[in-house]
N, C-alpha and C positions, 0 to 999 in steps of 0.2 A: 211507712215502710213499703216497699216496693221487694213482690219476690219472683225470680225470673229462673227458667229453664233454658240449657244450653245445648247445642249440636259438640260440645265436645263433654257432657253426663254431667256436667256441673249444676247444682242450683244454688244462685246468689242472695245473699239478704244485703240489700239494700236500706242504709238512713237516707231518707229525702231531706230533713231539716240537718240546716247546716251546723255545723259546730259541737255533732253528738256522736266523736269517735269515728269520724271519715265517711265515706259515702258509700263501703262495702265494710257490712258488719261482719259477714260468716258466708265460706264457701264452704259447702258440702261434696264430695265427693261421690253424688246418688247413685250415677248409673254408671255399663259398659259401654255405651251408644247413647243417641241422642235424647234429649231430656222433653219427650212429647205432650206434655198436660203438667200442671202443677199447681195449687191451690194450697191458701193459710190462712189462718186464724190468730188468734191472739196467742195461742199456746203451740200450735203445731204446720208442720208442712208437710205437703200429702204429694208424693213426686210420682209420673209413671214415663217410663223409657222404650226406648224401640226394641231394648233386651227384652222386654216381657215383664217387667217386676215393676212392680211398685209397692212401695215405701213409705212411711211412717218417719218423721224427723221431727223434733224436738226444735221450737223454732230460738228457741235461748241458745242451745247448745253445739246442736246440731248432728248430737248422737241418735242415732237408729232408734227406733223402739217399735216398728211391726214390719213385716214385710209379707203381702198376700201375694203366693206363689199360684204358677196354674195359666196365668197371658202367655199370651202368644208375644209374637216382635212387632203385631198388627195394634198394639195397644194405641187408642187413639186420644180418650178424655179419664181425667176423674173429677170427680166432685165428691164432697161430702156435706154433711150435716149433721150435726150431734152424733149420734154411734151409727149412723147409714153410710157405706160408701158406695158412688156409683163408677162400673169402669164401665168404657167401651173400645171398640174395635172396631178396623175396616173389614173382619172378616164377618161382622154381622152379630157380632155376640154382645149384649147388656149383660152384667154381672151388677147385683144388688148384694151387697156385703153388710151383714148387720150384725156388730159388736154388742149389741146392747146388754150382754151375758156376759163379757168380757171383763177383768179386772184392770 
């Protein structure tokens, strides 16, 4: 599974093996702007855009389930890891986000 960010806020799920329901599984509708960083897992997609916002997606579904408010439009990366998530920015700022209290 291949999963990609777009310059028009789309992020794609791609099947790579052929013959398992086409080669685009699920578009999501993420962002207002461009789709700048984006990471998955077996369960989820972690999207951040040039709006400032980044998102929380459901990698089966594709419905939302968090959105961490507060980026600028400078947002640059995310990553996560189990309940850590890291953003950054061109304006100089790291954001360490930690769910681990979270339901």
């Amino acid at each position: 599974v291949l999963v990609t960010g777009g310059e028009d806020g789309f992020v794609k799920v791609w099947d790579m093996v052929e013959g398992q329901g086409g080669p685009q599984n699920l578009s999501i509708r993420a962002h207002n702007a461009p789709v700048a960083s984006v990471q998955a897992d077996g369960t989820k997609i972690v999207s951040g855009g040039r709006d400032g916002a980044v998102r929380v997606w459901s990698k089966e579904s594709g419905q939302g389930i968090l959105e961490v408010a507060g980026h600028t439009a400078f947002l640059g990366t995310v990553q996560f890891e189990g309940h850590r998530l890291v953003t950054d920015g061109t304006n100089n700022v790291v954001v360490l986000h930690d769910f681990s209290n979270n339901s």
